[in-house]
C-alpha positions, 0 to 999 in steps of 0.5 A, a space after each residue: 223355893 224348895 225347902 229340904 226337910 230334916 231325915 229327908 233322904 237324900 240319893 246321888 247317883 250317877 249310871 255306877 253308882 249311888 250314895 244314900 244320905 239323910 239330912 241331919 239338919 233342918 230345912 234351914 241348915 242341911 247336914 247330910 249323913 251317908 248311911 250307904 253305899 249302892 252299886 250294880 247288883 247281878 244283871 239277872 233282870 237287864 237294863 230299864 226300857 227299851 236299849 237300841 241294838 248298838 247300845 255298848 256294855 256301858 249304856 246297858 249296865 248305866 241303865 240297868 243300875 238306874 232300874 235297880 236304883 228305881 226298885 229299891 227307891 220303890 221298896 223304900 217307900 212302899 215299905 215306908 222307910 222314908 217320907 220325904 226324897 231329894 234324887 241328884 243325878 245325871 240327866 240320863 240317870 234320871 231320865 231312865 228312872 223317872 218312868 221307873 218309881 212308883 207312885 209312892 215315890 213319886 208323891 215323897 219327891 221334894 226335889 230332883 237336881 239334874 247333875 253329876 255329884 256322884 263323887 263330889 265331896 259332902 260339902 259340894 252336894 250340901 251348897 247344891 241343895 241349899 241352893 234349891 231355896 
């Protein structure tokens, strides 16, 4: 039974992209709130772990996201801008994460749903998180 706790942060993301909620409600009610917006920035340092050789521009821009999305989930909580974190992406999004966060991270991850919710609407993350408890 996995409770979200409220100002929990919340990021749904997929290899493009991700949106960055709090949950404004209480483990009993979620309400998220999107606060922000997180998209590729420059490919100055690549992509995360090793790409195969064939790897197509797609994959290496998807797995570069997911290494900057990884860095910036670190910062946060070293800086201790959040407590509590739920991550929602595709399985390969967070399968190149996962080896990524920090073990602040790593201690503030209350849940992980592996699916693609990138571009649903609010309500549709919100039943996918109740159904967590």
């Amino acid at each position: 039974m996995t409770k979200i706790p409220a100002d929990s942060l919340i990021v749904v993301a997929d290899g493009a992209g991700a949106r960055v909620f709090r949950n404004e409600g209480n483990e009993h009610k979620i309400k998220l709130h999107q606060f922000d917006i997180l998209e590729l920035g420059e490919m100055i340092d690549g992509p995360a772990g090793s790409m195969p050789k064939d790897a197509s521009d797609q994959q290496i821009v998807e797995a570069t996201f997911a290494k900057q999305l990884a860095q910036v989930l670190n910062d946060g909580a070293l800086n201790h801008r959040y407590e509590r974190l739920v991550l929602i992406a595709d399985p390969t999004t967070l399968g190149r994460m996962r080896p990524l966060l920090h073990q602040e991270v790593q201690q503030r991850v209350v849940a992980e749903v592996a699916k693609t919710l990138t571009n649903s609407p609010v309500e549709d993350i919100q039943k996918t998180l109740q159904a967590l408890d």
